[in-house]
VEXNU-829267 format. One record per residue: residue in three letters; x, y negated, z negated of N, C-alpha, C, O in turn. Coordinates in steps of 0.2 Angstrom, whole numbers, padded with zeros to 4 digits, always signed. Each point is the difference from the previous one (the first is absolute). Layout:
BEGIN
ALAXYZXYZXYZXYZ;...
***
This chain:
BEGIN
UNK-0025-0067-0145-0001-0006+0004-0003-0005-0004-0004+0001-0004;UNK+0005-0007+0006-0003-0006-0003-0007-0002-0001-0002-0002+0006;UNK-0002+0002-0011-0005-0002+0004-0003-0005+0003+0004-0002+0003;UNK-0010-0001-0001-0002-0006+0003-0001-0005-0004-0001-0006+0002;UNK+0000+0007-0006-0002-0003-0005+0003+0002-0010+0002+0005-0003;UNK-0004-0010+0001+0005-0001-0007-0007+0005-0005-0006+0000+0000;UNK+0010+0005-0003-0002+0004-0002-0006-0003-0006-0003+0003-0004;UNK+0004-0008+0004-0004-0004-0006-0005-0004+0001-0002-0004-0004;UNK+0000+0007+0012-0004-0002+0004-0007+0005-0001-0006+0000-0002;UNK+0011+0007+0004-0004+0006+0001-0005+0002-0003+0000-0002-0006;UNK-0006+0006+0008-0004+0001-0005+0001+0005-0005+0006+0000-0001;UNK-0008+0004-0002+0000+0007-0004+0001+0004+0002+0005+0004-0002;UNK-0011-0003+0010+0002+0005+0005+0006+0001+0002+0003+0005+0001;UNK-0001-0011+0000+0007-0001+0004+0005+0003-0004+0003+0005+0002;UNK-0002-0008-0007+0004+0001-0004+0001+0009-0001+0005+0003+0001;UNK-0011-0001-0003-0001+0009-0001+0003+0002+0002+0003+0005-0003;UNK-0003-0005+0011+0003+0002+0004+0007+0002+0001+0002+0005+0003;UNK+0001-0011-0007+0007+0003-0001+0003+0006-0005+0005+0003+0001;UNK-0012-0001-0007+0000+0002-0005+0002+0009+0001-0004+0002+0004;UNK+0008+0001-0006+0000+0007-0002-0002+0001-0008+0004-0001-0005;UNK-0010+0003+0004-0001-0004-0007+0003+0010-0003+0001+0006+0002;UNK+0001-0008-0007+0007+0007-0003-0005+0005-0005-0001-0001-0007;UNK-0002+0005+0010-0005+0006-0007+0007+0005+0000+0000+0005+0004;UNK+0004-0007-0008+0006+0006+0000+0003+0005-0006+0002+0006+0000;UNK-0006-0012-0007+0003+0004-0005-0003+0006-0001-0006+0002+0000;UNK+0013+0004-0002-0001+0007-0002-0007+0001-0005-0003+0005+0000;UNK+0003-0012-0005-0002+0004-0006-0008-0004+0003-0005+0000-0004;UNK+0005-0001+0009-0008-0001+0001-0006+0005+0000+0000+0005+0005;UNK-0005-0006-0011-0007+0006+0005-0002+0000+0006+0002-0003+0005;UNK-0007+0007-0006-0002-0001+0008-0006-0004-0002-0004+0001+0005;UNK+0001-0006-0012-0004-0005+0003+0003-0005+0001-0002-0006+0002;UNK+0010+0006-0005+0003-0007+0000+0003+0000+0010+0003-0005+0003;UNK-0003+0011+0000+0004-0001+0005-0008-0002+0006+0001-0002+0006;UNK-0006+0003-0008-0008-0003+0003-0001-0006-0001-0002-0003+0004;UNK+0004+0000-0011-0001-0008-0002+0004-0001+0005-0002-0002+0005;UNK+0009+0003-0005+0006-0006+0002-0002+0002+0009+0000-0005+0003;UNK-0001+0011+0000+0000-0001+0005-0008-0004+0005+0000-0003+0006;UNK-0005+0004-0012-0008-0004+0003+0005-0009-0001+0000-0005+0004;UNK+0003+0006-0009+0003-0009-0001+0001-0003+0007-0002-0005+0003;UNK+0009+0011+0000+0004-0001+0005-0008-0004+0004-0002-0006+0000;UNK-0001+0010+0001-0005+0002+0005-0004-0007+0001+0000-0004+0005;UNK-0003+0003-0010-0002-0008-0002+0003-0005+0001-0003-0005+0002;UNK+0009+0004-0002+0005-0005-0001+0003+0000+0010+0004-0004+0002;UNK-0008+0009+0001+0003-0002+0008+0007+0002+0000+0004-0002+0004;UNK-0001+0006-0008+0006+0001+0002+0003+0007+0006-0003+0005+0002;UNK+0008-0008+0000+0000+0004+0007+0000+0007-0001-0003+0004+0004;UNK+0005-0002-0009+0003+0006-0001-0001+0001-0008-0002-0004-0004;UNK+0004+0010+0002-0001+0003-0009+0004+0005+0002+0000+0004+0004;UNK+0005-0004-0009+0007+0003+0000-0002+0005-0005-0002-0001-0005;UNK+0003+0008+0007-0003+0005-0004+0006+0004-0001+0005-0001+0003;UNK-0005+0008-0008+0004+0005+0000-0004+0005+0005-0006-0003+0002;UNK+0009+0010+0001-0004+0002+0003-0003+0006-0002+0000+0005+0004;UNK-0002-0006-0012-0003+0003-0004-0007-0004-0002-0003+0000-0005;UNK+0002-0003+0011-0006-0007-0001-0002-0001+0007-0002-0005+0000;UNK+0002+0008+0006-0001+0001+0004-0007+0002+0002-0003-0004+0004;UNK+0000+0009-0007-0006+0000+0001-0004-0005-0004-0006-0002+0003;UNK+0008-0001-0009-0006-0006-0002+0003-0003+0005-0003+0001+0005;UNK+0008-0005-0004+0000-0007+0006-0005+0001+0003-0005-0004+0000;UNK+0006+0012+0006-0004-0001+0007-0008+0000-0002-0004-0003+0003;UNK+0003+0006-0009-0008-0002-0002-0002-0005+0001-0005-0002+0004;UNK+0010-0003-0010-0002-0007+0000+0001-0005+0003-0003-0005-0002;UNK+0007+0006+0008+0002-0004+0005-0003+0000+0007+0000-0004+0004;UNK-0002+0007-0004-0006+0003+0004-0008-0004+0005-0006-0002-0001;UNK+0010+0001+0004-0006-0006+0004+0003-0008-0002-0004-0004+0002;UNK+0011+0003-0006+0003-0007-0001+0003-0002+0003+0001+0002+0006;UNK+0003-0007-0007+0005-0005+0004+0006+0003-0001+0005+0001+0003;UNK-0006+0000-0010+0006+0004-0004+0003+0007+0001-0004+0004+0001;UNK+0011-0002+0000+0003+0006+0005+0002+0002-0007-0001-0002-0006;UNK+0003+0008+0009+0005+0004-0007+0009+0000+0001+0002+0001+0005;UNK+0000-0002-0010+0009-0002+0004+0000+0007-0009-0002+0000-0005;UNK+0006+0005+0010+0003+0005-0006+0007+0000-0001+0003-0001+0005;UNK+0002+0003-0010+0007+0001-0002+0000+0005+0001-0004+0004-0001;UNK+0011-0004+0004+0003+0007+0001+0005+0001-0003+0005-0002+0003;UNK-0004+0005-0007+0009+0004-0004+0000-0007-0004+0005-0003-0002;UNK-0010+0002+0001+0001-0005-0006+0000+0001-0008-0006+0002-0003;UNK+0013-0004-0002-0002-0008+0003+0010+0001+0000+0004-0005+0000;UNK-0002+0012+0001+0007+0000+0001+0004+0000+0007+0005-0003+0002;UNK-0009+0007-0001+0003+0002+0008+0005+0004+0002+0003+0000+0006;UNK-0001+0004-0012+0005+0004+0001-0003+0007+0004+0005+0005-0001;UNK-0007-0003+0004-0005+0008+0001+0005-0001+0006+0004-0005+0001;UNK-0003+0012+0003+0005+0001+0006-0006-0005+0006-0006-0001-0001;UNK+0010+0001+0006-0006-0001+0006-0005+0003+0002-0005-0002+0004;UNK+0007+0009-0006-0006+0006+0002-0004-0002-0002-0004-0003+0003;UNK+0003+0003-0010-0004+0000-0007-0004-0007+0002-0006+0001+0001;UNK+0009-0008+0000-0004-0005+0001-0002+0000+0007-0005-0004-0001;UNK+0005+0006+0007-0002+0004+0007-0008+0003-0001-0005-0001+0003;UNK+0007+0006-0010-0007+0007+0000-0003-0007-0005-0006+0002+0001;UNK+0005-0006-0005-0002-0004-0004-0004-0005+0006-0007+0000-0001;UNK+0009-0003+0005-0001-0005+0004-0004+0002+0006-0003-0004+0003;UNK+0003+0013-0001-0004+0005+0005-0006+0001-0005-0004+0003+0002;UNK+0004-0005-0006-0007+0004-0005-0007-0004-0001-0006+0001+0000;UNK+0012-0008-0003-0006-0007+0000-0002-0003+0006-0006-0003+0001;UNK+0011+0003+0005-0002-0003+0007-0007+0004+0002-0005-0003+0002;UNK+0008+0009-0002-0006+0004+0004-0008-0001-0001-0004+0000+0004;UNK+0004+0000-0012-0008+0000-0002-0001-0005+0005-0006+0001+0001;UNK+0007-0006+0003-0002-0005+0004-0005-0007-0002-0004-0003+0003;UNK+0007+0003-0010-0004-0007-0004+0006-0003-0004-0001-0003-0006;UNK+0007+0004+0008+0006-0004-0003+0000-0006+0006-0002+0001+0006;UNK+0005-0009-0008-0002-0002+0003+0010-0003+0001+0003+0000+0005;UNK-0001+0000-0012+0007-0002+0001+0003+0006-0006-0004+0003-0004;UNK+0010-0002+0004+0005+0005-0006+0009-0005-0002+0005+0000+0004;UNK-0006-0001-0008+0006-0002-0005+0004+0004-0002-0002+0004-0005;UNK+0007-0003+0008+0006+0005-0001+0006-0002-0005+0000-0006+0000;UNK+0003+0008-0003+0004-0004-0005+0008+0006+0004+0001+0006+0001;UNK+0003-0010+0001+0006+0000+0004+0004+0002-0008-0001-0002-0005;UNK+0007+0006+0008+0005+0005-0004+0005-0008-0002+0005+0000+0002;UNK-0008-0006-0006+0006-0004-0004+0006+0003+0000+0004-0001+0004;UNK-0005+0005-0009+0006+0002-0002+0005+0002+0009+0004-0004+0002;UNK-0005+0007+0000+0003+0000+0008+0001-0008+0003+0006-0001+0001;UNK-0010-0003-0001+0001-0006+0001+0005-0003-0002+0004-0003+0004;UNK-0002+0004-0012+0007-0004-0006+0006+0006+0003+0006-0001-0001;UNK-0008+0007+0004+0006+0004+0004+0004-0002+0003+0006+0000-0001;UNK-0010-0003+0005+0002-0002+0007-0004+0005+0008+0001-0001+0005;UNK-0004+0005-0007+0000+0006+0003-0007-0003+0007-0005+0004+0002;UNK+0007-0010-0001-0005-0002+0007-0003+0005+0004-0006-0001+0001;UNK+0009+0005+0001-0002+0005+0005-0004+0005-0001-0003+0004+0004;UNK+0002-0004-0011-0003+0005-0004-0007-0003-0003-0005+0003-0001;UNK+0006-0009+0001-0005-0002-0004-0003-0003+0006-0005-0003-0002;UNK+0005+0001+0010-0003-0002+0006-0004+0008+0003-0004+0000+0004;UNK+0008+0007-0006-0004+0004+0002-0003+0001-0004-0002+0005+0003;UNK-0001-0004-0010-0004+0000-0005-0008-0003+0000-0005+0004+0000;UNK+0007-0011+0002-0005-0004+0002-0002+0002+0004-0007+0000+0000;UNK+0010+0002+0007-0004+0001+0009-0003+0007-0002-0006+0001+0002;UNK+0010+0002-0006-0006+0007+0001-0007-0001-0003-0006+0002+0001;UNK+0009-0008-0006-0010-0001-0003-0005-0001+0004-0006+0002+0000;UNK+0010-0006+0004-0003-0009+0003-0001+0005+0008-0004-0002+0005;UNK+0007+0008-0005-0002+0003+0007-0007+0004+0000-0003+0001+0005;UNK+0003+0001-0012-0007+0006-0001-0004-0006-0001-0003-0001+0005;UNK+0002-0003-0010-0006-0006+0001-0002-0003+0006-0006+0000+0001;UNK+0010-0002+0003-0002-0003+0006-0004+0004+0005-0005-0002+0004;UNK+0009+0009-0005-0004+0004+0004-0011+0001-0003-0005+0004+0002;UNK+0005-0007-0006-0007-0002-0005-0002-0006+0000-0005-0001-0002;UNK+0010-0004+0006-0002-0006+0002+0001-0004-0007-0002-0006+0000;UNK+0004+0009-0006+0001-0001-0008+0006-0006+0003+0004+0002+0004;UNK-0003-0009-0008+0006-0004-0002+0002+0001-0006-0003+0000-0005;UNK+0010-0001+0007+0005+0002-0006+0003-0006-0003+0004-0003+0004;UNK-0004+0001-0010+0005-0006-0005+0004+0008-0004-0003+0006-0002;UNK+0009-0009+0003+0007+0003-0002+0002-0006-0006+0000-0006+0001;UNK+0001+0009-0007-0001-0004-0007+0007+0002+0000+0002+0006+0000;UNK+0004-0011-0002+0008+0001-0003+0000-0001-0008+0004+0003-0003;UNK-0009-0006-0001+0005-0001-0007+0005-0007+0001+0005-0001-0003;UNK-0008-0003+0006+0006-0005+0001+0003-0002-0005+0006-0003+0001;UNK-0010+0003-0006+0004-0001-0005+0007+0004-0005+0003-0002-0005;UNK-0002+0008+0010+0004+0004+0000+0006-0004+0003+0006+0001-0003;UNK-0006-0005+0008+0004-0001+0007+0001-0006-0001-0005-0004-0002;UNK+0013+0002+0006+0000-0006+0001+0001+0000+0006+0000+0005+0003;UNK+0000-0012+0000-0004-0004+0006+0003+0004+0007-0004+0001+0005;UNK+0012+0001-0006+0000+0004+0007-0004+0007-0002-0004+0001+0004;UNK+0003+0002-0008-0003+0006+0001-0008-0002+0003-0002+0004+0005;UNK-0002-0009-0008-0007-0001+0001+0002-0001+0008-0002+0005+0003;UNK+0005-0009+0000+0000-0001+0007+0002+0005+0003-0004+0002+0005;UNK+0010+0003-0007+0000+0005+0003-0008+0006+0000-0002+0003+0005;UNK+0000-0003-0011-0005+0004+0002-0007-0001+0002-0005+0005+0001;UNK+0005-0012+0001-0005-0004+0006+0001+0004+0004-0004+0004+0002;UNK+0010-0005+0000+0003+0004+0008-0001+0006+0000-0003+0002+0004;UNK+0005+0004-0008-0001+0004+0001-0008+0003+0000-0002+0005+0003;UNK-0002-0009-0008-0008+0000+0003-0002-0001+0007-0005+0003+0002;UNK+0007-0009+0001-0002-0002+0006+0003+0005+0004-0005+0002+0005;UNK+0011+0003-0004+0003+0003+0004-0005+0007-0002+0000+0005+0004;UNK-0002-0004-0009-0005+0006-0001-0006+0000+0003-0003+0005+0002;UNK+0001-0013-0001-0008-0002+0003-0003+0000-0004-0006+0000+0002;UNK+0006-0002-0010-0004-0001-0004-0003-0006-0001+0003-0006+0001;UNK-0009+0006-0002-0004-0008+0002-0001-0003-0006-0005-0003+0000;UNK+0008+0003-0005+0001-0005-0006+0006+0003-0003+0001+0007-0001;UNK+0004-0011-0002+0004-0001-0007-0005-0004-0006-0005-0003+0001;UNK+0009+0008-0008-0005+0000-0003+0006-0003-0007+0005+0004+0000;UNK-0005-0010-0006+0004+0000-0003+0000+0008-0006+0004+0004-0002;UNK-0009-0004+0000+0001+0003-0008-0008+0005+0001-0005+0000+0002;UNK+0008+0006-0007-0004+0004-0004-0005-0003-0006-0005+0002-0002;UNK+0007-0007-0001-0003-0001-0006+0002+0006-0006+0000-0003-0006;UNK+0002+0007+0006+0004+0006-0003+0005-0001-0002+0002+0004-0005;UNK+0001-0008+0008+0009+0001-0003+0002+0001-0005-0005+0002-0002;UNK+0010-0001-0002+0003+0001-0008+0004-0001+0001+0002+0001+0006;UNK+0003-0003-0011+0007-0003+0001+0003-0006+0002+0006-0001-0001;UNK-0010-0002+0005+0003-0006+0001-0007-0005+0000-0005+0002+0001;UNK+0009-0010-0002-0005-0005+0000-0005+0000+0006+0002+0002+0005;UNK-0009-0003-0007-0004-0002+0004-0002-0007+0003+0000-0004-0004;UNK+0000+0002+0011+0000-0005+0004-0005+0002+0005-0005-0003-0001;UNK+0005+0007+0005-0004+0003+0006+0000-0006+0005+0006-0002+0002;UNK-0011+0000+0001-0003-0003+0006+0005-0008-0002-0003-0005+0002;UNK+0010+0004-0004+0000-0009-0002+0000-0002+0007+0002+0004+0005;UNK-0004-0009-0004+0001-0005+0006+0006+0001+0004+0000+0000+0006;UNK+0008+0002-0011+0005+0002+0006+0003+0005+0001+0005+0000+0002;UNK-0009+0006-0005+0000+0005+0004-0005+0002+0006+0002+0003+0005;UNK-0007-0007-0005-0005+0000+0005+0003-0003+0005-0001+0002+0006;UNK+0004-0006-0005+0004-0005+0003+0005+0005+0006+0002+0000+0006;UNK+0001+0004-0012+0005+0002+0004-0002+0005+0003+0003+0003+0005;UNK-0009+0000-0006-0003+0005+0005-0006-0001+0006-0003+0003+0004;UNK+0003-0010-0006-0004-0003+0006+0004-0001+0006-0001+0001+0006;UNK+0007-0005-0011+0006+0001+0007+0003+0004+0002+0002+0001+0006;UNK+0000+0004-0010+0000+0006+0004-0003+0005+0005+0001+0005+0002;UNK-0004-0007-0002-0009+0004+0003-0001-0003+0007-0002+0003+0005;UNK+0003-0011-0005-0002-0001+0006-0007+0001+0002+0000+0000+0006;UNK-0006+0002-0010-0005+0002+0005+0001+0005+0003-0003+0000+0005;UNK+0008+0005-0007+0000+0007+0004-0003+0004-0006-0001+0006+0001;UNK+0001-0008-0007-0004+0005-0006-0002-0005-0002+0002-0005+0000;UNK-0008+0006-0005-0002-0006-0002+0002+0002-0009+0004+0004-0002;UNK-0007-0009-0003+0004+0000-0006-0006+0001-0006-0005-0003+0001;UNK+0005+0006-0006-0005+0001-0003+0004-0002-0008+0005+0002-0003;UNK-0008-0005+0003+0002-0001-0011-0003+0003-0005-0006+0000-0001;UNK+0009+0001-0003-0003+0005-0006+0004+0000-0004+0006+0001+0001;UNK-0008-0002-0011+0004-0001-0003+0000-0006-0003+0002-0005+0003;UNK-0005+0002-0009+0001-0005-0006-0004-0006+0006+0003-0006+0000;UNK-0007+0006+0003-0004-0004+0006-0008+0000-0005-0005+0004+0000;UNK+0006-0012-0005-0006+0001-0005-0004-0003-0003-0004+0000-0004;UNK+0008-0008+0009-0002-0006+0000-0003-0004+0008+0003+0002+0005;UNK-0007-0006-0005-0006-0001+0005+0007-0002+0003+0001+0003+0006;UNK+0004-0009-0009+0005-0005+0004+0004+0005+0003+0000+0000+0006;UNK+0004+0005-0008+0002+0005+0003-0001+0004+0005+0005+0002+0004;UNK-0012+0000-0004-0004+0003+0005+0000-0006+0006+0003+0002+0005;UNK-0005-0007-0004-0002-0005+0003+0008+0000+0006+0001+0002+0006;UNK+0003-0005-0011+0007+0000+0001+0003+0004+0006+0002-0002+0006;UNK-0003+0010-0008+0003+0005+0004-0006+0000+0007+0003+0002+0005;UNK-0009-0004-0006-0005+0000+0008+0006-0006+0003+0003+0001+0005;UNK-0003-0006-0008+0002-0008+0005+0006+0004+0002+0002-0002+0006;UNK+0002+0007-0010+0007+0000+0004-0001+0005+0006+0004-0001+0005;UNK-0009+0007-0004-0001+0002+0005-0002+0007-0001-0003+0003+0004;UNK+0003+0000-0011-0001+0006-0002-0004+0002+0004-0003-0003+0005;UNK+0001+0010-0007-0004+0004+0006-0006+0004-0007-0006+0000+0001;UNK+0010+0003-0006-0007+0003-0004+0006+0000-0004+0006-0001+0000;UNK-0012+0000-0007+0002+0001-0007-0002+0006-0004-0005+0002+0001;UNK+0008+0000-0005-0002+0004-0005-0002-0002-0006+0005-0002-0003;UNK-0010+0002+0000-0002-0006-0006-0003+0005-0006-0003+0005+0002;UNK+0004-0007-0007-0005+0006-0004-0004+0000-0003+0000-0006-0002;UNK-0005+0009-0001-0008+0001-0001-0001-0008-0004-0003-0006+0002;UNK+0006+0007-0007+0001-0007-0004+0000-0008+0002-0002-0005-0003;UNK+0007+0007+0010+0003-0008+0001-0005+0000+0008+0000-0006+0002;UNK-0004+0009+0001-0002-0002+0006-0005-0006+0000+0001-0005+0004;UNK-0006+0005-0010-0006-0005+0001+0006-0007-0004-0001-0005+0003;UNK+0004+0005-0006+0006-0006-0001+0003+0000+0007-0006+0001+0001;UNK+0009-0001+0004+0003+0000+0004-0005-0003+0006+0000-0005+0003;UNK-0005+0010-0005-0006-0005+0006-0004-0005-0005-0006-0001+0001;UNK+0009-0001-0005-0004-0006-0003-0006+0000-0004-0003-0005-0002;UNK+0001+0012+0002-0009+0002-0004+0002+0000-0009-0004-0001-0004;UNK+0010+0004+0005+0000-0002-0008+0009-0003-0002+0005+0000+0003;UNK-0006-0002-0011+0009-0006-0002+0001+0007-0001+0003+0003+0004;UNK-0006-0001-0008+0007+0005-0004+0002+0005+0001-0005+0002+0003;UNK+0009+0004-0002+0001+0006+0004+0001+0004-0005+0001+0006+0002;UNK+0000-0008-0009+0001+0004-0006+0003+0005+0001-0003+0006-0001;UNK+0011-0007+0005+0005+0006+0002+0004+0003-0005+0003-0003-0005;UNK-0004+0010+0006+0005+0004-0002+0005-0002-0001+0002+0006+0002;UNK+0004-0009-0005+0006-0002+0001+0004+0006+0000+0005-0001+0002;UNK-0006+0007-0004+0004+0007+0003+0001+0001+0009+0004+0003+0003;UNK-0009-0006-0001-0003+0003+0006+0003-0007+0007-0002-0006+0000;UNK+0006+0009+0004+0001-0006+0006-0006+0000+0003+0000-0003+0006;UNK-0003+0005-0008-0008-0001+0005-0005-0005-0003-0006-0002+0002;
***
C-alpha cells in the first residue's frame, strides 16, 4: 500500500519499520549473530530475520522490544516435501514468540508449471502458521522466473492465503543477481492487488532504492546487516559483500 507520505519525509522509526533486517549467514558465530541482531534491534527494524537455529537468542534479545522475530523455513531452497516443511513450520510457530515465517516455495515446481502443487505446498504452511496466528511471506527466487511465472505465483500465494510474496532468498547460485528491482516489484504489486502484500529482498543496498521501493507501495523489506543503517540514512557506506545479494 502507498504510503501517506514521501518516504523521504519519514523518520528512522518509520522507515525501520519496513525493515526485515537479514542475520542469515551460515558461517556466522553466535556473537556475530547477537551483534547483528541487538543492531536489528537498535535500528527500529520491524523484524530480524533469523535461521531457526537462532531462535532462542532472538527471543532473548527481543524481548520487551518493538522488534518481532520473522524465522525461514526450508530455507534457503525449498525443495523438502510438504510434510517436512509442515513439521518445520509446527515446531517454530508453537514455541509462541515467532512473529512471522519465510518459507521458500519449490522454484523449481514453479519453472514446471506444476501450479497446483506449488498452491498446495504453500497452503499447508500458511495453514499450520496461521493456526499460531504466525504470517507467512512465500519467497519465489524471482530471479529464476519470468514475468508470467512471477504473476502466476502471486496467485497461487493469494489462493494459499499467504500474507506476503517475497522476491528472493539472497542464496541463489547460478544465475544473476537483481532481487527487489523496481520492475519486478511492480509486477507483484499488481498482481496482488492488496490481497497479499509484497515484501523485497535481495541487492536492496542503497538509501535511493530503499526510498524508491516505500513510494511505490512495498510493504517490507529484506535488508542486510551491512546495508540497513545506509538505507535508513545513519551511515554512506554499506561496504557490501559483492558475492552476497544482501
Amino acid at each position: 500500500m502507498k504510503p501517506l507520505k514521501k518516504a523521504s519525509e519519514m523518520t528512522v522509526k518509520e522507515l525501520g519499520s519496513y525493515i526485515d533486517q537479514s542475520v542469515l549467514k551460515p558461517e556466522f558465530s553466535e556473537d556475530d549473530i547477537r551483534k547483528y541482531i541487538q543492531e536489528g534491534i537498535d535500528y527500529g527494524c520491524r523484524t530480524v530475520c533469523i535461521n531457526p537455529s537462532s531462535l532462542d537468542i532472538a527471543a532473548e534479545l527481543t524481548k520487551g522490544t518493538d522488534t518481532k522475530i520473522c524465522v525461514v523455513c526450508d530455507f534457503p531452497f525449498g525443495t523438502s516435501t510438504t510434510e517436512s516443511k509442515v513439521a518445520q513450520a509446527e515446531l517454530y510457530c508453537k514455541r509462541g514468540d515467532v512473529f512471522e515465517l519465510d518459507i521458500v516455495a519449490n522454484y523449481g515446481w514453479i519453472l514446471s508449471g506444476k501450479w497446483d502443487d506449488v498452491t498446495a505446498d504453500i497452503k499447508a504452511v500458511v495453514d499450520v502458521c496461521h493456526k499460531y496466528d504466525v504470517a507467512v511471506k512465500v519467497i519465489f527466487e524471482t530471479d529464476t522466473l519470468n514475468e508470467e511465472q512471477v504473476r502466476k505465483s502471486c496467485q497461487c500465494a493469494i489462493v494459499a492465503g499467504a500474507d506476503f510474496v517475497k522476491t528472493s532468498t539472497g542464496f541463489l547460485t547460478g544465475f544473476e543477481a537483481y532481487g527487489a528491482t523496481p520492475e519486478v516489484i511492480k509486477i507483484m504489486l499488481e498482481e496482488c492487488e492488496g490481497k497479499a502484500k509484497v515484501k523485497g529482498s535481495g541487492c536492496i543496498r542503497t538509501r535511493e532504492h530503499f526510498l524508491q521501493l516505500i513510494d511505490m507501495g512495498i510493504d517490507r523489506m529484506g535488508v542486510g546487516y551491512r546495508s540497513t543503517p545506509v538505507v535508513l540514512g545513519i551511515t554512506e557506506d554499506a561496504s557490501v559483500d559483492k558475492n552476497s545479494t544482501y
